[in-house]
PDB file of N, H, CA, C and O in Angstrom:
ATOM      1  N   UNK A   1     207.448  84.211  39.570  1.00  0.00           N
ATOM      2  CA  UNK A   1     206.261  83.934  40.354  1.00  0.00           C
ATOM      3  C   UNK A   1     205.131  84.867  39.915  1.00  0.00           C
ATOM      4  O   UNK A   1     205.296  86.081  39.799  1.00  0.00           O
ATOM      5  N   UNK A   2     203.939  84.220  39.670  1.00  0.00           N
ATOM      6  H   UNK A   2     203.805  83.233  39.765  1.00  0.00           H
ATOM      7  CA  UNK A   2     202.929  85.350  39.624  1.00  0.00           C
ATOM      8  C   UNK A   2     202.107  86.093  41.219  1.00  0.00           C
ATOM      9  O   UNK A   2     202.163  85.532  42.313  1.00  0.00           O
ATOM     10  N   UNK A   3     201.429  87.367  40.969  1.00  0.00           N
ATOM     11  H   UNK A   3     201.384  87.822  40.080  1.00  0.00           H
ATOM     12  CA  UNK A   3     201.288  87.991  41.282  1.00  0.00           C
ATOM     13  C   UNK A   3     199.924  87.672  41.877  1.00  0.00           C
ATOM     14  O   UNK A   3     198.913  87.468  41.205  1.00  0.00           O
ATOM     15  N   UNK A   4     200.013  87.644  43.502  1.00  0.00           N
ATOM     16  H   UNK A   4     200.835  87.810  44.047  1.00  0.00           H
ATOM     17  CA  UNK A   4     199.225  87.126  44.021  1.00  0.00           C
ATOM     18  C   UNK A   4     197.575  86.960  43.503  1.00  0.00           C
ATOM     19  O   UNK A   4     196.905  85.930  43.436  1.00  0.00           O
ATOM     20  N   UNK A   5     197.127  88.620  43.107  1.00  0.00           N
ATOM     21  H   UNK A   5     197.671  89.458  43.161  1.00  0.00           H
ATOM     22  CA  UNK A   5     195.544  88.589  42.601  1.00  0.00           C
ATOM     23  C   UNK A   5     195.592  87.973  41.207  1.00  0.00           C
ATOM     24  O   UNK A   5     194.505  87.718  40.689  1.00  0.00           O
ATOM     25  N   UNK A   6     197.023  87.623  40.343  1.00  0.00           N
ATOM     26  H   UNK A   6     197.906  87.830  40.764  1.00  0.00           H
ATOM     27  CA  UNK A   6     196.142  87.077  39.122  1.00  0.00           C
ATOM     28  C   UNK A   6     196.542  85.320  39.569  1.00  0.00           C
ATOM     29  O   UNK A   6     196.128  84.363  38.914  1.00  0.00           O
ATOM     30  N   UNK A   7     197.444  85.201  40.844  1.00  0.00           N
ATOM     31  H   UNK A   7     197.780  85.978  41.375  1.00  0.00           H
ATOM     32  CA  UNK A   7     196.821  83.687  41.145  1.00  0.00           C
ATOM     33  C   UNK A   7     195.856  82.977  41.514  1.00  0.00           C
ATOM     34  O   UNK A   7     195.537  81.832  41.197  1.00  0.00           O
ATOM     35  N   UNK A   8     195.227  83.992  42.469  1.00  0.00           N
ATOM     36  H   UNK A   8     195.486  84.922  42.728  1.00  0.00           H
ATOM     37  CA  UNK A   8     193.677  84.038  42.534  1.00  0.00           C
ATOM     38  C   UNK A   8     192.777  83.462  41.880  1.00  0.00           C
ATOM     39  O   UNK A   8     192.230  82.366  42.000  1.00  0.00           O
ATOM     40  N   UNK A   9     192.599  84.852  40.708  1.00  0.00           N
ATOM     41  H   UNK A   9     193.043  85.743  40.610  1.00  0.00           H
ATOM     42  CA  UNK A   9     191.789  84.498  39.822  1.00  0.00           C
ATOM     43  C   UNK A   9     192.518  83.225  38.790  1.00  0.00           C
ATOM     44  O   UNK A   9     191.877  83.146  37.742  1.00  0.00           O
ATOM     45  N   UNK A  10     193.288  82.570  38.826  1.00  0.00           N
ATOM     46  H   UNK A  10     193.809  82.634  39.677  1.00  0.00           H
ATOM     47  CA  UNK A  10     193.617  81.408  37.949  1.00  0.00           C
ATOM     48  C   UNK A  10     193.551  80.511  38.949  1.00  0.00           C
ATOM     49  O   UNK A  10     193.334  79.460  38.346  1.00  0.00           O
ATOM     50  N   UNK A  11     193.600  80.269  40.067  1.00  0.00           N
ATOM     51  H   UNK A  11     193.776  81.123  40.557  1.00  0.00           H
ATOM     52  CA  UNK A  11     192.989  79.097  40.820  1.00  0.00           C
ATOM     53  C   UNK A  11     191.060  79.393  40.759  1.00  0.00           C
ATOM     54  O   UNK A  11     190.408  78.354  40.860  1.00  0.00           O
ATOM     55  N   UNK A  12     190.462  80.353  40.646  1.00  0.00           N
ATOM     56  H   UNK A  12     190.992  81.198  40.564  1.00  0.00           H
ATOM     57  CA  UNK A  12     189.173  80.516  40.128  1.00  0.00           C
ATOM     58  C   UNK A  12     188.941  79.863  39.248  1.00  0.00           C
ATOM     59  O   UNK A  12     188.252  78.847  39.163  1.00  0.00           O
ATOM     60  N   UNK A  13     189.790  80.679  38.169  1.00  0.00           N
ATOM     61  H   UNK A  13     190.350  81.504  38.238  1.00  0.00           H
ATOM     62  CA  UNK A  13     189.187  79.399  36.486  1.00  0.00           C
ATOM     63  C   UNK A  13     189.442  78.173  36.755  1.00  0.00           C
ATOM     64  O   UNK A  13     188.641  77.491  36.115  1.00  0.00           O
ATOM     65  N   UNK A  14     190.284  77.382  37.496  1.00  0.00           N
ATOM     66  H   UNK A  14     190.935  77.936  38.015  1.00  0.00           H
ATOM     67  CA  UNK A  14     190.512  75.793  37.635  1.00  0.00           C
ATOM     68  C   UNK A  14     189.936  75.560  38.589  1.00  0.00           C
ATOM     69  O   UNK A  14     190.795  74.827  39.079  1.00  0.00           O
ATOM     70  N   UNK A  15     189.172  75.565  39.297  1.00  0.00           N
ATOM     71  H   UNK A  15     188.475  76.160  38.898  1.00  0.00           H
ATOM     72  CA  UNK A  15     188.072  75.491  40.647  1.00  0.00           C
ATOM     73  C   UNK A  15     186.771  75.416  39.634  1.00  0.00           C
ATOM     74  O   UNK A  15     185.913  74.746  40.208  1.00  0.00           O
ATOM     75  N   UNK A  16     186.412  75.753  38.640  1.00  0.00           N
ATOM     76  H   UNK A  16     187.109  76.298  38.174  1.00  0.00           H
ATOM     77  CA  UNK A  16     185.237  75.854  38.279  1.00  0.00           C
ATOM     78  C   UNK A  16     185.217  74.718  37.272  1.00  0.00           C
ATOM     79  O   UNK A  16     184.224  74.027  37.044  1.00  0.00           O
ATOM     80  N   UNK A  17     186.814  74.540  36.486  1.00  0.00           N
ATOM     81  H   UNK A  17     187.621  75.102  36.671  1.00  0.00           H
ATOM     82  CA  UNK A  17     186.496  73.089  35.982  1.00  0.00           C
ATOM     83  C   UNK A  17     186.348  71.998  36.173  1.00  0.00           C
ATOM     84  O   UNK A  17     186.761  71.471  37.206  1.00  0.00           O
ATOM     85  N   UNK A  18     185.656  71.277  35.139  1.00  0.00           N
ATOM     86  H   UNK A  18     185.321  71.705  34.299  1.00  0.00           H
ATOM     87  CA  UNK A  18     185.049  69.760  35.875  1.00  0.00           C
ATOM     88  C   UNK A  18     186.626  68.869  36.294  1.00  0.00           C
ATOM     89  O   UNK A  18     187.644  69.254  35.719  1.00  0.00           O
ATOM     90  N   UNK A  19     186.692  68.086  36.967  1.00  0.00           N
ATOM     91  H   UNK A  19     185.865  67.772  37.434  1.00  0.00           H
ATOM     92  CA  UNK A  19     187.274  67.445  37.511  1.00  0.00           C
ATOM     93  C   UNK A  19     188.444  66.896  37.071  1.00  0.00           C
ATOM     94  O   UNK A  19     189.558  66.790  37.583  1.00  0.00           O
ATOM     95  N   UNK A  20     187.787  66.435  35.602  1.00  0.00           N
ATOM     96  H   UNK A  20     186.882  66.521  35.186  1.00  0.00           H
ATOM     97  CA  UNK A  20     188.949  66.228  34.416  1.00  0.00           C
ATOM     98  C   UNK A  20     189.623  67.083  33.842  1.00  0.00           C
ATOM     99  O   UNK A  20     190.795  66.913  33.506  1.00  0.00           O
ATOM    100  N   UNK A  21     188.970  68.104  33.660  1.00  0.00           N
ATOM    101  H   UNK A  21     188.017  68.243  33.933  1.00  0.00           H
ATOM    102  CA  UNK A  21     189.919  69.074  33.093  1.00  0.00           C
ATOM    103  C   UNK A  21     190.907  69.623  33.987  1.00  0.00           C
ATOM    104  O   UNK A  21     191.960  70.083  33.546  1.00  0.00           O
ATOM    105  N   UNK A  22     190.546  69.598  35.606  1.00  0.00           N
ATOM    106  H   UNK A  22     189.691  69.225  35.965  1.00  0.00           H
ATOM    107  CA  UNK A  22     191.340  69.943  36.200  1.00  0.00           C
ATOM    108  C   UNK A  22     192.756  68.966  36.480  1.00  0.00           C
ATOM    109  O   UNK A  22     193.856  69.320  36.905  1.00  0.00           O
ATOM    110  N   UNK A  23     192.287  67.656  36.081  1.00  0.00           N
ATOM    111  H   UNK A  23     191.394  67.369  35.735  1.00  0.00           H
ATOM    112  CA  UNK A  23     193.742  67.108  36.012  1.00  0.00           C
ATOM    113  C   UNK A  23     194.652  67.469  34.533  1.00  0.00           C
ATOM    114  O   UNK A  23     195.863  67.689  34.530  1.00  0.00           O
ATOM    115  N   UNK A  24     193.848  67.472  33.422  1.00  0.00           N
ATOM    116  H   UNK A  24     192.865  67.293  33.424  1.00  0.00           H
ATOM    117  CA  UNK A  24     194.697  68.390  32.479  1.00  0.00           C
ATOM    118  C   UNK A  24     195.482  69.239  32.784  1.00  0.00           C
ATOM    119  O   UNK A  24     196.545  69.392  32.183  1.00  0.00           O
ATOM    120  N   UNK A  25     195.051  70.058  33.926  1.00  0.00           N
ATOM    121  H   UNK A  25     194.188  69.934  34.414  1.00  0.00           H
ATOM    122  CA  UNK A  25     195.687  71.739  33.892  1.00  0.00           C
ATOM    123  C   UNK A  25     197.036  71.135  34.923  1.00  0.00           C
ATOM    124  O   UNK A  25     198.165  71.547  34.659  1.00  0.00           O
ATOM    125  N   UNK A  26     196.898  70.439  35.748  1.00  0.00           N
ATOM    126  H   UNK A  26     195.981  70.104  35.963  1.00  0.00           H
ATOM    127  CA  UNK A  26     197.612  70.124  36.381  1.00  0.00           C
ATOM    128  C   UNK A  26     198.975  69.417  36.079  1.00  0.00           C
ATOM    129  O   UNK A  26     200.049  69.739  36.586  1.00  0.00           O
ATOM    130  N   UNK A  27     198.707  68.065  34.873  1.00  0.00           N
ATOM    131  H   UNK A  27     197.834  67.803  34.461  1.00  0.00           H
ATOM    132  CA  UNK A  27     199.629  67.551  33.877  1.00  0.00           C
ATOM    133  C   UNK A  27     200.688  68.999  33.190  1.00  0.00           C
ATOM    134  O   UNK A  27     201.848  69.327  33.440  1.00  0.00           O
ATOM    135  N   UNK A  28     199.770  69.515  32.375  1.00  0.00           N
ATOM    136  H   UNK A  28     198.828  69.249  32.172  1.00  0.00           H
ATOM    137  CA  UNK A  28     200.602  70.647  31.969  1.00  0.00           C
ATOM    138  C   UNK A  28     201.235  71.415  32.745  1.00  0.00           C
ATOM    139  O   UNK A  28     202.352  71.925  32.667  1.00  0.00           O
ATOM    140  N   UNK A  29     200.154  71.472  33.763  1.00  0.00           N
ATOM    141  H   UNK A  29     199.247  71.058  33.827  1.00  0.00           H
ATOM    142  CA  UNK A  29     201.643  72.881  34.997  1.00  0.00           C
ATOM    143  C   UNK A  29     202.866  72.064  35.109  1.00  0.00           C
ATOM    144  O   UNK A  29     203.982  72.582  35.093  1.00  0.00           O
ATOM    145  N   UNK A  30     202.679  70.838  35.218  1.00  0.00           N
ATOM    146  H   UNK A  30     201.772  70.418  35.231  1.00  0.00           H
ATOM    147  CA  UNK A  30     203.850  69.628  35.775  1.00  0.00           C
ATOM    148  C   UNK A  30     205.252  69.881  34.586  1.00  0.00           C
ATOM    149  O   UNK A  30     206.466  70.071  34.659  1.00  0.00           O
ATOM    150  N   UNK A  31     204.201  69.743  33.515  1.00  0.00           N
ATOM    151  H   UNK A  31     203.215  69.589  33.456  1.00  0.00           H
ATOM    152  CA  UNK A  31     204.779  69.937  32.478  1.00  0.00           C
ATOM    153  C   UNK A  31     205.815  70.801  31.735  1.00  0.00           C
ATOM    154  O   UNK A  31     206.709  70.310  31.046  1.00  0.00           O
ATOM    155  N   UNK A  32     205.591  72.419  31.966  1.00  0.00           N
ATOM    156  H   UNK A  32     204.865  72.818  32.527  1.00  0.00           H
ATOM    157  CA  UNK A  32     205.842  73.148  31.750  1.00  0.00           C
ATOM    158  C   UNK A  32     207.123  73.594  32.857  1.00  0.00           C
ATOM    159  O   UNK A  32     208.101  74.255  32.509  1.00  0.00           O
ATOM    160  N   UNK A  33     206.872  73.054  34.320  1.00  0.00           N
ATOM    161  H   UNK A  33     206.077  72.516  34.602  1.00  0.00           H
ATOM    162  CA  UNK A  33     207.808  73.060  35.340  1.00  0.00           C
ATOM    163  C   UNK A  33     208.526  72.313  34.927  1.00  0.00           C
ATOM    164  O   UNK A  33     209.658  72.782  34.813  1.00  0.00           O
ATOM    165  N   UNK A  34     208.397  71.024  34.538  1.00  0.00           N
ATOM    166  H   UNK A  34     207.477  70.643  34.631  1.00  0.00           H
ATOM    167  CA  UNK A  34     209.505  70.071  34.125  1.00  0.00           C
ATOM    168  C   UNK A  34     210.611  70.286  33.131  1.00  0.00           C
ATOM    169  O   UNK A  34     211.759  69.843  33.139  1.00  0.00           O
ATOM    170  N   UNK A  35     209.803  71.321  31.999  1.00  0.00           N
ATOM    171  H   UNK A  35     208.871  71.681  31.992  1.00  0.00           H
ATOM    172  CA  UNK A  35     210.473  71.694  30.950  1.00  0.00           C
ATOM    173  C   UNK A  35     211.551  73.271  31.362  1.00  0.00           C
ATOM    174  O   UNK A  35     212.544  73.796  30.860  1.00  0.00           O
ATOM    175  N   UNK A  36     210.930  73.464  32.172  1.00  0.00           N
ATOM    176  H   UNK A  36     210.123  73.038  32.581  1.00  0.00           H
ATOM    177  CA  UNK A  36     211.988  74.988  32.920  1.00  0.00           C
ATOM    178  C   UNK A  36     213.066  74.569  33.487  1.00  0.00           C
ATOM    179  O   UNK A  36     214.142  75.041  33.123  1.00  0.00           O
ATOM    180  N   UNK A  37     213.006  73.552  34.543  1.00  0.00           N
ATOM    181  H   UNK A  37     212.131  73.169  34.839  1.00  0.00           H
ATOM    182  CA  UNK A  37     213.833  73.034  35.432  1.00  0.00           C
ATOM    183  C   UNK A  37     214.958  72.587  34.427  1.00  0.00           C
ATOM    184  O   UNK A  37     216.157  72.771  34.636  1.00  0.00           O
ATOM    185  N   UNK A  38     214.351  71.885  33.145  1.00  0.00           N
ATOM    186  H   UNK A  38     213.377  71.735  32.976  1.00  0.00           H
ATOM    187  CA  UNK A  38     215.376  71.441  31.702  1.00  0.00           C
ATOM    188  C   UNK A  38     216.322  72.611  31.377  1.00  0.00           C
ATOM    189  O   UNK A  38     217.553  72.636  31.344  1.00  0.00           O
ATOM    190  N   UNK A  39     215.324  73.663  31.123  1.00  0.00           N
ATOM    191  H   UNK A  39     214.324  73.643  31.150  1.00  0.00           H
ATOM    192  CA  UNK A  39     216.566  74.305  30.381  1.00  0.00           C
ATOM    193  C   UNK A  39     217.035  75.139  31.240  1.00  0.00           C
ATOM    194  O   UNK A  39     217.756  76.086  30.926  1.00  0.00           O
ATOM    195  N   UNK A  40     216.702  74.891  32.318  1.00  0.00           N
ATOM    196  H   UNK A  40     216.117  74.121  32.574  1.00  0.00           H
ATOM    197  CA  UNK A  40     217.625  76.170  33.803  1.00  0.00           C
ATOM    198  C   UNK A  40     219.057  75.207  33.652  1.00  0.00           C
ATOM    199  O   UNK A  40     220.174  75.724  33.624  1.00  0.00           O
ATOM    200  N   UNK A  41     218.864  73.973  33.576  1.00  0.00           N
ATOM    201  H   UNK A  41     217.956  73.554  33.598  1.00  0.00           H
ATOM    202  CA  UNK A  41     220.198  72.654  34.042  1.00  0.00           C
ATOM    203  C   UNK A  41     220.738  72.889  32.934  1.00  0.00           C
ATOM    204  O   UNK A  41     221.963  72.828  33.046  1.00  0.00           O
ATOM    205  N   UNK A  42     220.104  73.344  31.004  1.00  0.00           N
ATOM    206  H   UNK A  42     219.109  73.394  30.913  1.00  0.00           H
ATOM    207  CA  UNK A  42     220.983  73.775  30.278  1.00  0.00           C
ATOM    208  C   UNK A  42     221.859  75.156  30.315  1.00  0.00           C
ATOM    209  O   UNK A  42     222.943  75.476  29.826  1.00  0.00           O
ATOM    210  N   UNK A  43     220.981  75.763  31.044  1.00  0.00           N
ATOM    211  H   UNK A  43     220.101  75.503  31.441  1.00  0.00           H
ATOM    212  CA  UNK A  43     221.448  76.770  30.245  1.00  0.00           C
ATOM    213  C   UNK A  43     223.128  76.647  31.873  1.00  0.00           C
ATOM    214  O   UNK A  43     224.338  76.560  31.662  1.00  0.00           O
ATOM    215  N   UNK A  44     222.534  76.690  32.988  1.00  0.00           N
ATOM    216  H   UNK A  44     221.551  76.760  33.159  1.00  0.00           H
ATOM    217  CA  UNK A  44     223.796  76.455  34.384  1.00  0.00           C
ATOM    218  C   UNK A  44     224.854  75.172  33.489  1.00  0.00           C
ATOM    219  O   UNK A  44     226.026  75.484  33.702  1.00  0.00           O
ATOM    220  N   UNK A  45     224.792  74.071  32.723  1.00  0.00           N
ATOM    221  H   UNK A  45     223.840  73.818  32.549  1.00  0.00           H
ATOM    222  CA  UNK A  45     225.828  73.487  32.215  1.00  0.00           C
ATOM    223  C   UNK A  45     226.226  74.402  30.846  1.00  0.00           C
ATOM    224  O   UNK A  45     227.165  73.820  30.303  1.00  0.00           O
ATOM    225  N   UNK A  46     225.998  75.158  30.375  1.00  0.00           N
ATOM    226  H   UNK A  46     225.235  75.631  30.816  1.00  0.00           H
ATOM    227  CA  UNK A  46     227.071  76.230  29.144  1.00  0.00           C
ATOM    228  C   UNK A  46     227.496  77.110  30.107  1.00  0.00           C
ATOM    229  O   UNK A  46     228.678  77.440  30.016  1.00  0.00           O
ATOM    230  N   UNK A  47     226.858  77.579  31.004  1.00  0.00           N
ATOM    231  H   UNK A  47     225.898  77.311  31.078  1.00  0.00           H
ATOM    232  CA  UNK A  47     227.469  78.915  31.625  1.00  0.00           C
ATOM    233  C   UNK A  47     228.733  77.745  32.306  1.00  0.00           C
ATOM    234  O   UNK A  47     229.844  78.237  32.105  1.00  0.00           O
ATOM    235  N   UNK A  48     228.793  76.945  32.731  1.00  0.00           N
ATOM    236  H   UNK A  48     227.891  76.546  32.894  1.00  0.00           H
ATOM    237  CA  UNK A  48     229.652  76.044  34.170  1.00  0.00           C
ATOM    238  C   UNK A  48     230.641  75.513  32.746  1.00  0.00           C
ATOM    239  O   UNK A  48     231.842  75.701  32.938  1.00  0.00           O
ATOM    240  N   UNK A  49     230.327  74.949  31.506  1.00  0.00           N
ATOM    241  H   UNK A  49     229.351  74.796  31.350  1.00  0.00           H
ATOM    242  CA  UNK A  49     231.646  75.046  30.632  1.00  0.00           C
ATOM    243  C   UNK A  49     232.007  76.325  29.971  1.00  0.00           C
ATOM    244  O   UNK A  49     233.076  76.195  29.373  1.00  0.00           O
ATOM    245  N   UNK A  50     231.472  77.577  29.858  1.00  0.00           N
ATOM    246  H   UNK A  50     230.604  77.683  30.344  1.00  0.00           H
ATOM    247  CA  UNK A  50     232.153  78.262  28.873  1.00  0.00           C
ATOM    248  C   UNK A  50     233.506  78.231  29.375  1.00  0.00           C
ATOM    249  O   UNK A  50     234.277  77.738  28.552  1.00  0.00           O
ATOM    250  N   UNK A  51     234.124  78.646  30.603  1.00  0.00           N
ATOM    251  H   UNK A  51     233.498  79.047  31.272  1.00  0.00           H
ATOM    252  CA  UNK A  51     235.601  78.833  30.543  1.00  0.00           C
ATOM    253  C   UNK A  51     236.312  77.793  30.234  1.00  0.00           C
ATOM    254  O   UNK A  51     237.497  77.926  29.929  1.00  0.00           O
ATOM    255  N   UNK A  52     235.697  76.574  30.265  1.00  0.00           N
ATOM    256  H   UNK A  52     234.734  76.466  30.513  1.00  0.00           H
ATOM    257  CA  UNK A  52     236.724  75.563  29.465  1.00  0.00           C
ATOM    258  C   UNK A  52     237.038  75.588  28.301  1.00  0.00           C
ATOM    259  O   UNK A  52     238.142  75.372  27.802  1.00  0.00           O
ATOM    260  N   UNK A  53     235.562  75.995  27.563  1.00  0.00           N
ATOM    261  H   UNK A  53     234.665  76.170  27.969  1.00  0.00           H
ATOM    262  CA  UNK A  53     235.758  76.025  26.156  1.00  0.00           C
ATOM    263  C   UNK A  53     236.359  77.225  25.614  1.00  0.00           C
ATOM    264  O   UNK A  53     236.478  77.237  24.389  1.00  0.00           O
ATOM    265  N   UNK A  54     236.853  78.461  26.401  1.00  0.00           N
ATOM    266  H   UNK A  54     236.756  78.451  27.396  1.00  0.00           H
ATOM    267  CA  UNK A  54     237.341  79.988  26.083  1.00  0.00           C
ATOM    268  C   UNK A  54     238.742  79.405  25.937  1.00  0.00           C
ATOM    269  O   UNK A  54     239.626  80.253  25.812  1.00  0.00           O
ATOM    270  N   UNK A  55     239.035  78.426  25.928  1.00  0.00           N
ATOM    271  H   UNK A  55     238.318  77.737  26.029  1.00  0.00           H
ATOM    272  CA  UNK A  55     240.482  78.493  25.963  1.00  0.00           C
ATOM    273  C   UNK A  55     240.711  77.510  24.735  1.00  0.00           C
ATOM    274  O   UNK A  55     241.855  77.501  24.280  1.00  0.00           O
ATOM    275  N   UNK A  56     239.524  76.468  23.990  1.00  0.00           N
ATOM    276  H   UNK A  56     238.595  76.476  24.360  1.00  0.00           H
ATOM    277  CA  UNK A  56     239.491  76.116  22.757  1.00  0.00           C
ATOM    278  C   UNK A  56     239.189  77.086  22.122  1.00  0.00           C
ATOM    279  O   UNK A  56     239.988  77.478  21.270  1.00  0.00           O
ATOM    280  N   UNK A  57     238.000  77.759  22.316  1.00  0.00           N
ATOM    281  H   UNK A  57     237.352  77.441  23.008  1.00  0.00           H
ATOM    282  CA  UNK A  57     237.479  78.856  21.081  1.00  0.00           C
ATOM    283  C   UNK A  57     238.297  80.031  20.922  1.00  0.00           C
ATOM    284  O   UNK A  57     238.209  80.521  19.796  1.00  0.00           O
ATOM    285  N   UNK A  58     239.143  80.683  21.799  1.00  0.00           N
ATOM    286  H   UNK A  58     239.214  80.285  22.714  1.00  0.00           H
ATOM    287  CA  UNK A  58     239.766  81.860  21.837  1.00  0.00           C
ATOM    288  C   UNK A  58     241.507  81.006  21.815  1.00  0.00           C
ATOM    289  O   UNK A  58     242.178  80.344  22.607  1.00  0.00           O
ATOM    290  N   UNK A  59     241.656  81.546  20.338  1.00  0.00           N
ATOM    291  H   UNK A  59     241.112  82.084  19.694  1.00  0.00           H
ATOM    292  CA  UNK A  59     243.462  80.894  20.206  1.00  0.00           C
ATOM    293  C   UNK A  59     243.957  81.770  19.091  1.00  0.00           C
ATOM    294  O   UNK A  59     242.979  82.411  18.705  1.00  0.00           O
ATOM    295  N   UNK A  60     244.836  82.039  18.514  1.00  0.00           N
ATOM    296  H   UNK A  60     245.631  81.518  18.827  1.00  0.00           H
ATOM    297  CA  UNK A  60     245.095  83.044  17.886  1.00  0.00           C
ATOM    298  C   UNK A  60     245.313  82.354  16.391  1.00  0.00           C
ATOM    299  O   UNK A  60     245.514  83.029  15.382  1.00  0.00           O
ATOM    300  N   UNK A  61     245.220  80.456  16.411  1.00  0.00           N
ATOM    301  H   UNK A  61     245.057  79.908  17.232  1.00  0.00           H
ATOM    302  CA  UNK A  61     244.784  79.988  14.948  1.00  0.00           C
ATOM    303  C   UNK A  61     243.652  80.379  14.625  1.00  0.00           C
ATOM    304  O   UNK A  61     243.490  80.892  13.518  1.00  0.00           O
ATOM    305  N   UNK A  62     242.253  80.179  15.807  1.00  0.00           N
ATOM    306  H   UNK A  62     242.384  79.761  16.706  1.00  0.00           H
ATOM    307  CA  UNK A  62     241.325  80.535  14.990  1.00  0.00           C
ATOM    308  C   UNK A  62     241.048  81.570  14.773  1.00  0.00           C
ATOM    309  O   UNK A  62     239.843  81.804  14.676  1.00  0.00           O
ATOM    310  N   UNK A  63     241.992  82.653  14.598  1.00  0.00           N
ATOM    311  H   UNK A  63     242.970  82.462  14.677  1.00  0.00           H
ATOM    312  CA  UNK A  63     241.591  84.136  14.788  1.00  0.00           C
ATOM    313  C   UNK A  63     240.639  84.670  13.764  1.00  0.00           C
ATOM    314  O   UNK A  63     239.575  85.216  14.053  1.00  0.00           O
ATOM    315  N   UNK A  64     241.082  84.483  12.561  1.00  0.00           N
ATOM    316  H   UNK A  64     241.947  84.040  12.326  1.00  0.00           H
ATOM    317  CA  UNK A  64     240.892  84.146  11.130  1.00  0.00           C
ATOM    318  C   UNK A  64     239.190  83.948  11.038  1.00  0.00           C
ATOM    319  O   UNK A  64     238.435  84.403  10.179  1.00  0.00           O
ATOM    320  N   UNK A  65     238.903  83.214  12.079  1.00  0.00           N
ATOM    321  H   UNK A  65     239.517  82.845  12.777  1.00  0.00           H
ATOM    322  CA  UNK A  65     237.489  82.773  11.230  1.00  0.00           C
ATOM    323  C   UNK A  65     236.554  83.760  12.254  1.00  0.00           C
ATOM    324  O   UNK A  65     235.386  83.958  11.918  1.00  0.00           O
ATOM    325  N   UNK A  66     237.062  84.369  13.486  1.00  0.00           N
ATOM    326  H   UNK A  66     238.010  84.208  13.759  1.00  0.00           H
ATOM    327  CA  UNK A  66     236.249  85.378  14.056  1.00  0.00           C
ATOM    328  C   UNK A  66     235.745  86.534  13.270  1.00  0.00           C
ATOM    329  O   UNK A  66     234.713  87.036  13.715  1.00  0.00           O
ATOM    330  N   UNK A  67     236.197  87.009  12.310  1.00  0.00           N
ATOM    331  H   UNK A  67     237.035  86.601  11.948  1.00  0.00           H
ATOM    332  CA  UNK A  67     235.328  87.963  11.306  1.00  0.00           C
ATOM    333  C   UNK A  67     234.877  87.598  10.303  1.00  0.00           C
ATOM    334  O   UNK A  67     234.904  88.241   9.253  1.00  0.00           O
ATOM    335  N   UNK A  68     234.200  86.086  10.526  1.00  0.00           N
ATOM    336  H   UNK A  68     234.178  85.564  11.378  1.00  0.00           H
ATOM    337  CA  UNK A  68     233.599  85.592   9.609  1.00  0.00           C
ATOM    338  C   UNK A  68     232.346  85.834   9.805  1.00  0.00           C
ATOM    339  O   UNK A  68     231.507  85.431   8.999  1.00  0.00           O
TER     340      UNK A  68
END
């Protein structure tokens, strides 16, 4: 989250743009939220499989290629 006085002043700079640009800024905030929310759901699905996969990746065939 940002910090209340520099939200301030960044609802300032978008208050002063024309109308259109302010739907620009708005698309992109959408945007950029949309793209976080993405990789929060990636990154919570590797963390929610690694222990499945610790028991493919960690075996004592592939031991061999761990100091590769």
């Amino acid at each position: 989250m940002i910090a209340m006085p520099k939200a301030q002043a960044l609802m300032a700079k978008i208050q002063a743009l024309p109308s259109g640009r302010i739907a620009e800024v708005e698309a992109f905030v959408d945007f950029i939220a949309s793209r976080e929310q993405d990789r929060s759901l990636a990154r919570a699905a590797a963390a929610t499989s690694a222990p499945a996969f610790a028991a493919v990746w960690n075996n004592p065939e592939d031991d061999a290629y761990d100091a590769l």
